[in-house]
TORPA-4810 file (N, C-alpha, C, O; in nm, 3 decimals):
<nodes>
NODE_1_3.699_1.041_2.824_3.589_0.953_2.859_3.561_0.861_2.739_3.530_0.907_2.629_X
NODE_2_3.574_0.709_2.768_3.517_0.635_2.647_3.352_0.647_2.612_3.259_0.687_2.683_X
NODE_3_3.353_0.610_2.512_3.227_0.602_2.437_3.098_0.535_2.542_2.976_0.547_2.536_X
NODE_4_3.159_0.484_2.608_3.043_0.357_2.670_3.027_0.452_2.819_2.917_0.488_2.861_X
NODE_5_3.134_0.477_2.874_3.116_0.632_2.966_3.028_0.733_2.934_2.924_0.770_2.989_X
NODE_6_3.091_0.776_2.830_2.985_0.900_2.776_2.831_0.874_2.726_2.745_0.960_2.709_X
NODE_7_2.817_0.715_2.703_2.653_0.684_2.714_2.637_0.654_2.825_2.540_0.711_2.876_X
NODE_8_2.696_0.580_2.895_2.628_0.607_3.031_2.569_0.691_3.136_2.478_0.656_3.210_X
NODE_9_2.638_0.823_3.136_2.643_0.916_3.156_2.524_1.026_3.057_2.452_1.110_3.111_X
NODE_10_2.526_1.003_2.934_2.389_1.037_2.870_2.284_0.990_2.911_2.185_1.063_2.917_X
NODE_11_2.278_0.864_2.947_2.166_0.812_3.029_2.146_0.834_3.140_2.029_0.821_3.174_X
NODE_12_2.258_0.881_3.260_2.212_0.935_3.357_2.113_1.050_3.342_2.001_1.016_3.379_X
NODE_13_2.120_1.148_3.307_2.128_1.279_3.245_1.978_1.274_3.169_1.888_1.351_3.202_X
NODE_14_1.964_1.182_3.074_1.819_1.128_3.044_1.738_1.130_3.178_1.668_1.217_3.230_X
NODE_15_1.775_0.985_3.220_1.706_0.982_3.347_1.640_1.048_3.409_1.517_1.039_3.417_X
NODE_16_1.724_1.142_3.474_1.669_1.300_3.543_1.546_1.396_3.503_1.444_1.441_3.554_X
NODE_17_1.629_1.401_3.357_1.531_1.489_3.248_1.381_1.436_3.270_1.281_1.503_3.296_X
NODE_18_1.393_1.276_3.248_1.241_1.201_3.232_1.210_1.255_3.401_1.133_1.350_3.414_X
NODE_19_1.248_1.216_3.477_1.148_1.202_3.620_1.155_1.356_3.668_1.099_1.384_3.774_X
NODE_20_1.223_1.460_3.591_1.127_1.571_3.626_1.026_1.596_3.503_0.919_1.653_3.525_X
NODE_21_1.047_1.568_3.422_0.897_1.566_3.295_0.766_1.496_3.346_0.646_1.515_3.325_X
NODE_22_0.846_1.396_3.431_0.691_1.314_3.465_0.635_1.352_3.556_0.515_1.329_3.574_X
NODE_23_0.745_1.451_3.673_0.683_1.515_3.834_0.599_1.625_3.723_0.477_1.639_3.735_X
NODE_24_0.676_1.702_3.614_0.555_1.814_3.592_0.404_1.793_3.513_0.305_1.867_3.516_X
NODE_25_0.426_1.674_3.448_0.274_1.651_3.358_0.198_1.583_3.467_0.076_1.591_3.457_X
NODE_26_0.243_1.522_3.564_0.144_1.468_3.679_0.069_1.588_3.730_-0.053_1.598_3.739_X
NODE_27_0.200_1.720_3.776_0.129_1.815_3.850_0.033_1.898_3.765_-0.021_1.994_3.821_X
NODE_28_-0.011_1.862_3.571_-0.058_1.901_3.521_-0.221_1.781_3.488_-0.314_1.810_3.413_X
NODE_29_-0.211_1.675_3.557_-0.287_1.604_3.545_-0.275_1.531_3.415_-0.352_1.518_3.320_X
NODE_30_-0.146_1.484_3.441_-0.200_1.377_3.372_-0.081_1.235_3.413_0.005_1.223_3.500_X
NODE_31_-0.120_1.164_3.328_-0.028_1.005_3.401_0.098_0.973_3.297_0.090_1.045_3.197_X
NODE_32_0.197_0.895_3.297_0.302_0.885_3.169_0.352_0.783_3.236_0.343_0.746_3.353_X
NODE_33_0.424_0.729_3.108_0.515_0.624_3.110_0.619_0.656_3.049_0.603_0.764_2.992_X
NODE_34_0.760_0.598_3.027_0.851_0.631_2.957_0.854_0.497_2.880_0.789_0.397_2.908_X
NODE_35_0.935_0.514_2.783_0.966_0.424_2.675_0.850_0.357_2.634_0.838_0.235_2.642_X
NODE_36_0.722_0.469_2.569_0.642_0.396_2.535_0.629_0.368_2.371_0.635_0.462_2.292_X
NODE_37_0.610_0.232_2.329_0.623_0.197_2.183_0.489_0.249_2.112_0.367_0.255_2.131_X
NODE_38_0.585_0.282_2.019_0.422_0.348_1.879_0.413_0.254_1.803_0.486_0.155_1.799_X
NODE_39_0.306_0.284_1.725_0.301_0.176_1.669_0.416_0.158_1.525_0.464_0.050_1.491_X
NODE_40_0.444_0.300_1.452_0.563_0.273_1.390_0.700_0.278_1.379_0.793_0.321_1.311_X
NODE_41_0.649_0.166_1.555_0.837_0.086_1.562_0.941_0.228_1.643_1.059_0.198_1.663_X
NODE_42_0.905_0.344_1.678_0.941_0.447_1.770_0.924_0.404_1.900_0.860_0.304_1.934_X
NODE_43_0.977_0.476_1.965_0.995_0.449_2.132_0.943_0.628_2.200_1.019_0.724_2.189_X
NODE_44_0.864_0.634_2.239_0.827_0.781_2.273_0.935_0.749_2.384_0.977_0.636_2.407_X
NODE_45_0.991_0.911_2.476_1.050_0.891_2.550_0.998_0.920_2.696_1.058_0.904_2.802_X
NODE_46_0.844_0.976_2.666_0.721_1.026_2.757_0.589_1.011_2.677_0.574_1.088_2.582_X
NODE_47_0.517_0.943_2.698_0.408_0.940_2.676_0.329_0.952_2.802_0.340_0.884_2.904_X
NODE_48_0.226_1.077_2.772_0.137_1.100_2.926_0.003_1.137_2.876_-0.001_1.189_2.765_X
NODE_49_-0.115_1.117_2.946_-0.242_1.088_2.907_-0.381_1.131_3.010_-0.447_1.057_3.084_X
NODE_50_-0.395_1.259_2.986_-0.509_1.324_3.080_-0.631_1.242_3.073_-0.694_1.178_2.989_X
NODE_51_-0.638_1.279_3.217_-0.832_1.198_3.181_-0.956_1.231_3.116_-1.061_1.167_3.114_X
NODE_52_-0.917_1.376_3.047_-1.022_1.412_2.921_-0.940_1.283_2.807_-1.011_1.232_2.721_X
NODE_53_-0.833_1.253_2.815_-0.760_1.156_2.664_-0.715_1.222_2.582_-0.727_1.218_2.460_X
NODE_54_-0.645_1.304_2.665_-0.588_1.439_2.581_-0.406_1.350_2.605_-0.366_1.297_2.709_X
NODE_55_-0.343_1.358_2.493_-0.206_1.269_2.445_-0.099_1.353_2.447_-0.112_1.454_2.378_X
NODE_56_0.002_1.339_2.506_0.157_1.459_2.467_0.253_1.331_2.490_0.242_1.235_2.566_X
NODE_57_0.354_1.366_2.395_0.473_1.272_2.442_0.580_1.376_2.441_0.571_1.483_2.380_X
NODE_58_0.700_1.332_2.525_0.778_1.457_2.544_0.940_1.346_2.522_0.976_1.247_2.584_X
NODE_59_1.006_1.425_2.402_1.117_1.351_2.367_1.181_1.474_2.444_1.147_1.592_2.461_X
NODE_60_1.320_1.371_2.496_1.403_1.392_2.624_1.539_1.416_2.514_1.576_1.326_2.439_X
NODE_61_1.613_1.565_2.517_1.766_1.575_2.489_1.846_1.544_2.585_1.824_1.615_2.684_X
NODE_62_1.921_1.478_2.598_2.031_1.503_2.730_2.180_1.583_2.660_2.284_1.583_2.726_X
NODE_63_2.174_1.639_2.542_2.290_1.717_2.502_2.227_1.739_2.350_2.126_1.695_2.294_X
NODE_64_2.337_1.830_2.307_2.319_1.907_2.183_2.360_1.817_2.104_2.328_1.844_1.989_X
NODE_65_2.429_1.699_2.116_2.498_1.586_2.016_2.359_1.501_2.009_2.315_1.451_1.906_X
NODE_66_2.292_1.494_2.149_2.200_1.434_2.116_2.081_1.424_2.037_2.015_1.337_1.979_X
NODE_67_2.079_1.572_2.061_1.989_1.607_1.911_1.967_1.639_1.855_1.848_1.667_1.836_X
NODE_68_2.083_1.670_1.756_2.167_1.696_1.659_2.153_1.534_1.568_2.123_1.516_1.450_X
NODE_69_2.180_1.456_1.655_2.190_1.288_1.578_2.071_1.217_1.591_2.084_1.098_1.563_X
NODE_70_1.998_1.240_1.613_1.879_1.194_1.670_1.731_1.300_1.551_1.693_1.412_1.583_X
NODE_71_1.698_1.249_1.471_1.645_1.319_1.388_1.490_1.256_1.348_1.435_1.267_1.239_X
NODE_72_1.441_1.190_1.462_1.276_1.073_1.450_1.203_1.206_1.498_1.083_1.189_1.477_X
NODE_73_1.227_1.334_1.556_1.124_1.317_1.614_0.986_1.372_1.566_0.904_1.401_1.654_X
NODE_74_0.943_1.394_1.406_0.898_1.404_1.328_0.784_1.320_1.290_0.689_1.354_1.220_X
NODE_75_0.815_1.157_1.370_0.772_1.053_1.335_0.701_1.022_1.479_0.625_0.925_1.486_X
NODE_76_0.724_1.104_1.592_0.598_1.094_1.661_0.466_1.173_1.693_0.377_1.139_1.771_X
NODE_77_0.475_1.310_1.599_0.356_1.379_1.551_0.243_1.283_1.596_0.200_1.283_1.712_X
NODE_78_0.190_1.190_1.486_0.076_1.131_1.423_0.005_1.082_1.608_-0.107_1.093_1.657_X
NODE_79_0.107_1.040_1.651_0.078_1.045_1.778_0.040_1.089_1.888_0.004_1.013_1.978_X
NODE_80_0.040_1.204_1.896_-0.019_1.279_2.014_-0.094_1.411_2.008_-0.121_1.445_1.893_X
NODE_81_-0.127_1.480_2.088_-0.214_1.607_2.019_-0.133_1.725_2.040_-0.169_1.833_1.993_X
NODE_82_-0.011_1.708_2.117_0.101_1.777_2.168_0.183_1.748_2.230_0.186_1.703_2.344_X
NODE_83_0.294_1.783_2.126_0.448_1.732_2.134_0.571_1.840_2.187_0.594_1.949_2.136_X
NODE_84_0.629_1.793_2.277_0.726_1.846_2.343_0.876_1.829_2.351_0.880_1.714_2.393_X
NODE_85_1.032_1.875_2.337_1.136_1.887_2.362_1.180_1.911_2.483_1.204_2.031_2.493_X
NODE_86_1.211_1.832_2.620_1.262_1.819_2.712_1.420_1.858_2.730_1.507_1.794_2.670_X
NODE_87_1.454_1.975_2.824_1.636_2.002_2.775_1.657_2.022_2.953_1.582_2.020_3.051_X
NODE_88_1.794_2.040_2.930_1.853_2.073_3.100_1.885_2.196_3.018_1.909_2.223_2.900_X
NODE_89_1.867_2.282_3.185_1.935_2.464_3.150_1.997_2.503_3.078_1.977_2.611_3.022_X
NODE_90_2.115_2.407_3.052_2.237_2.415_2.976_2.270_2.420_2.826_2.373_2.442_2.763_X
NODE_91_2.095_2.381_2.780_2.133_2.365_2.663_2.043_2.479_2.636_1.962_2.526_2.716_X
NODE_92_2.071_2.533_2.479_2.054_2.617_2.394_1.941_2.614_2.347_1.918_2.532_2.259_X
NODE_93_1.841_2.700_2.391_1.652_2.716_2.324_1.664_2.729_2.206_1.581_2.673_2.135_X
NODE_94_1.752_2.793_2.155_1.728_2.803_2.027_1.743_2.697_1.905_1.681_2.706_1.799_X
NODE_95_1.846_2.584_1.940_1.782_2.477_1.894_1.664_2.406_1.833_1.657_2.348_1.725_X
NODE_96_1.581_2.422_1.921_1.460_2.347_1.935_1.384_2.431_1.810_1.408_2.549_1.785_X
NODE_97_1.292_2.351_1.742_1.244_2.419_1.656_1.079_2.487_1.714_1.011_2.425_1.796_X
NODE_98_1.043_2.594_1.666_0.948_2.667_1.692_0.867_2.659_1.699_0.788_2.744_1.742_X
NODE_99_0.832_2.492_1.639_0.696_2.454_1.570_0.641_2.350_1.709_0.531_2.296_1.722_X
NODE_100_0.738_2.348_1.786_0.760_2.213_1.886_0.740_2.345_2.020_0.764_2.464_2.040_X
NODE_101_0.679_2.224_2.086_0.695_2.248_2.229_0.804_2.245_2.338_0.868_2.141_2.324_X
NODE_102_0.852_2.323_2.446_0.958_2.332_2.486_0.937_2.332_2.681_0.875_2.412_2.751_X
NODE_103_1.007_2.223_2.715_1.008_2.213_2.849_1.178_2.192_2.892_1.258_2.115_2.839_X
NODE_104_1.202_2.295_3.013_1.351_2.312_3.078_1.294_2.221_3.205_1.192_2.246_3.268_X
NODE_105_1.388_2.104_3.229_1.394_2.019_3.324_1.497_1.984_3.373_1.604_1.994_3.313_X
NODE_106_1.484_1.934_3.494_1.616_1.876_3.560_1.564_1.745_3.624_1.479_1.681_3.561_X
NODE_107_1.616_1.692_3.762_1.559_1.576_3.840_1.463_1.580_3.911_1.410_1.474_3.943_X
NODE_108_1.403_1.717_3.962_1.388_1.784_4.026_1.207_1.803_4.027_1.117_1.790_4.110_X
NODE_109_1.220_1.842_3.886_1.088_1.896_3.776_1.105_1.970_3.689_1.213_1.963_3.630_X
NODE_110_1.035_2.041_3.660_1.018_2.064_3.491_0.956_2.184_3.461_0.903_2.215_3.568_X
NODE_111_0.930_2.275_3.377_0.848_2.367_3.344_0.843_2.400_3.199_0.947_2.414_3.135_X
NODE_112_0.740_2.411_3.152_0.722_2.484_3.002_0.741_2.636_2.994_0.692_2.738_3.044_X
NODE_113_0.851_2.595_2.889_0.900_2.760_2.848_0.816_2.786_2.682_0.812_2.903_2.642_X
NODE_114_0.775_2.717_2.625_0.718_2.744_2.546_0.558_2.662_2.520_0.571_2.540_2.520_X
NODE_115_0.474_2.690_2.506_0.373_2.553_2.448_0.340_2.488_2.321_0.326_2.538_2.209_X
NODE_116_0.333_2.391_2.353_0.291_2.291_2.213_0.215_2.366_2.104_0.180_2.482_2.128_X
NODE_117_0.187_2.311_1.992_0.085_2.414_1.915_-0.025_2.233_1.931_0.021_2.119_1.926_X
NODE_118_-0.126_2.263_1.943_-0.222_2.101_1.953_-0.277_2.096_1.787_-0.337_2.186_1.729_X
NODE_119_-0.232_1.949_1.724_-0.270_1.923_1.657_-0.415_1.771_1.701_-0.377_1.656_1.723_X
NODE_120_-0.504_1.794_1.703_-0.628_1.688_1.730_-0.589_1.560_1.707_-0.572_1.549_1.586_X
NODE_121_-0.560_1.432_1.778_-0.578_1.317_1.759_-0.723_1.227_1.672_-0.840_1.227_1.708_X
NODE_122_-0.667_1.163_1.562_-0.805_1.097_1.528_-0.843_1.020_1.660_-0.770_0.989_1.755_X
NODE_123_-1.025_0.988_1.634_-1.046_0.942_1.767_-0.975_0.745_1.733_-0.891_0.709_1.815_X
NODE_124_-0.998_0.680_1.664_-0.913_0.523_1.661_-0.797_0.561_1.666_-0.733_0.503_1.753_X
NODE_125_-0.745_0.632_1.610_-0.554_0.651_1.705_-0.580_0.674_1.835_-0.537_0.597_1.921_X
NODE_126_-0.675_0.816_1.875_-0.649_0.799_2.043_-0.721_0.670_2.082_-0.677_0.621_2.186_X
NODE_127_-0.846_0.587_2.008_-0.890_0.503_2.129_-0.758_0.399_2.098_-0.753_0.362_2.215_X
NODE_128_-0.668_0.337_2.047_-0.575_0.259_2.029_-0.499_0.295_2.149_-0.512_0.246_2.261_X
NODE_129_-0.375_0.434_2.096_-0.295_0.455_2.172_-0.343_0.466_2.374_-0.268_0.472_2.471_X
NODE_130_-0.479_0.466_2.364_-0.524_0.464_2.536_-0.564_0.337_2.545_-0.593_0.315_2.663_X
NODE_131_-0.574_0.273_2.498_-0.563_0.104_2.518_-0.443_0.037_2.530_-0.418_-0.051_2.613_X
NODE_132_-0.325_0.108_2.395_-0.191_0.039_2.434_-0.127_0.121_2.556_-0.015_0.080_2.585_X
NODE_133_-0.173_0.227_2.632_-0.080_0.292_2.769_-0.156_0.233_2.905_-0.124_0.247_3.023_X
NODE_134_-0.312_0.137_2.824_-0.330_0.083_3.015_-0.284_-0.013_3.028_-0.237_-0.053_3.135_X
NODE_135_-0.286_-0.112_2.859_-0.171_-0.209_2.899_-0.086_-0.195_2.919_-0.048_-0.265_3.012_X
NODE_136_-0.001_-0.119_2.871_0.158_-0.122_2.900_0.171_-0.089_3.024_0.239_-0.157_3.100_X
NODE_137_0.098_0.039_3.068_0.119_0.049_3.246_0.103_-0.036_3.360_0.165_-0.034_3.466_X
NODE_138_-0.024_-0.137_3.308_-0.068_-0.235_3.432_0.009_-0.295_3.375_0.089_-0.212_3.418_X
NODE_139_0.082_-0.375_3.306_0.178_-0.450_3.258_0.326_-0.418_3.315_0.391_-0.521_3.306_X
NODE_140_0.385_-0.338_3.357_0.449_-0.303_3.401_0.464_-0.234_3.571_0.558_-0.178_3.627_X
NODE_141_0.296_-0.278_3.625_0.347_-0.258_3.769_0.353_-0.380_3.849_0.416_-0.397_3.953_X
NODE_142_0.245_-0.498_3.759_0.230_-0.615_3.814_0.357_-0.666_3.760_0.375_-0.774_3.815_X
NODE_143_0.441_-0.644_3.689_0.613_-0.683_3.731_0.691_-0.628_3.846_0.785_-0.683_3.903_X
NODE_144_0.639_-0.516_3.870_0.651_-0.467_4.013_0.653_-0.570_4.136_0.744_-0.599_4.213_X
NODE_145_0.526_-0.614_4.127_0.487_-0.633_4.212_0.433_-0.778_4.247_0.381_-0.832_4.345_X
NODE_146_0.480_-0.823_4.095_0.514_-1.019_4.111_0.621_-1.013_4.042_0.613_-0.990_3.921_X
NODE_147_0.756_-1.033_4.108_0.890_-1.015_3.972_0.900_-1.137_3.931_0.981_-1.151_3.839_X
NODE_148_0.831_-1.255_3.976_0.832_-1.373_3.907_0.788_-1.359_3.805_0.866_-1.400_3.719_X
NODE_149_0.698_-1.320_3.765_0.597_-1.277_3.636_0.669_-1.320_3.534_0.634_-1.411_3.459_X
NODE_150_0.829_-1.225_3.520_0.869_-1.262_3.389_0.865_-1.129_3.308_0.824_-1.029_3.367_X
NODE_151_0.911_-1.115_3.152_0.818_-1.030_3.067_0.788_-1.066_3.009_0.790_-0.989_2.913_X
NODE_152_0.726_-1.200_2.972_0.612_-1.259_2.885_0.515_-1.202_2.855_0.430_-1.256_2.786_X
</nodes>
């Protein structure tokens, strides 16, 4: 398989991972987006947001290469009040470090095999970061739903 195969195919595989992460934090109450930007220049790969304003972002493995090479996710702490590792069956719990939260997903949905430990959001980080997820969300359905729009 070439290189451009085998990302493609990582991204399928992503994919999945995300839209059962997002069927299970919905069925936990709360709302998410994927690929949401932090402010330092990171890309969460789940950001989801209860209506107490309670914050988790959940970075997505789609393989053991993946995150193995992939070594930010340290740098989205400051961000949320609980942080999570998203895996398919297949991969190895023990990986994941201890200190992190742990959810087994597929396309399907999702479940926590381990929980987050909650570190408290300052309240101007959370009132920021819940200002930048209503824009980004209504920003992204009214492209939905005028595709003229553009992404201006």
């Amino acid at each position: 398989m070439s290189d451009v195969e085998n990302e493609t195919a990582q991204e399928r595989v992503a994919a999945r991972l995300c839209r059962g992460v997002r069927r299970l934090v919905w069925s936990l109450g709360y709302a998410s987006v994927t690929e949401f930007p932090l402010a330092n220049g990171r890309r969460a790969d789940v950001l989801a947001v209860a209506a107490n304003g309670d914050i988790i972002i959940v970075e997505v493995k789609s393989s053991i290469v993946d995150f193995r090479t992939d070594q930010k996710w340290p740098e989205y702490l400051p961000f949320c009040d609980a942080f999570y590792f998203a895996v398919g069956d297949d991969f190895p719990q023990s990986l994941i470090p201890e200190s992190c939260g742990l959810i087994r997903a597929d396309g399907f949905g999702a479940a926590i095999v381990r929980a987050s430990p909650v570190a408290r959001l300052v309240a101007a980080r959370r009132k920021s970061l819940l200002g930048a997820f209503g824009q980004i969300a209504a920003a992204r359905l009214h492209r939905l739903e005028d595709p003229m729009l553009g992404s201006g």
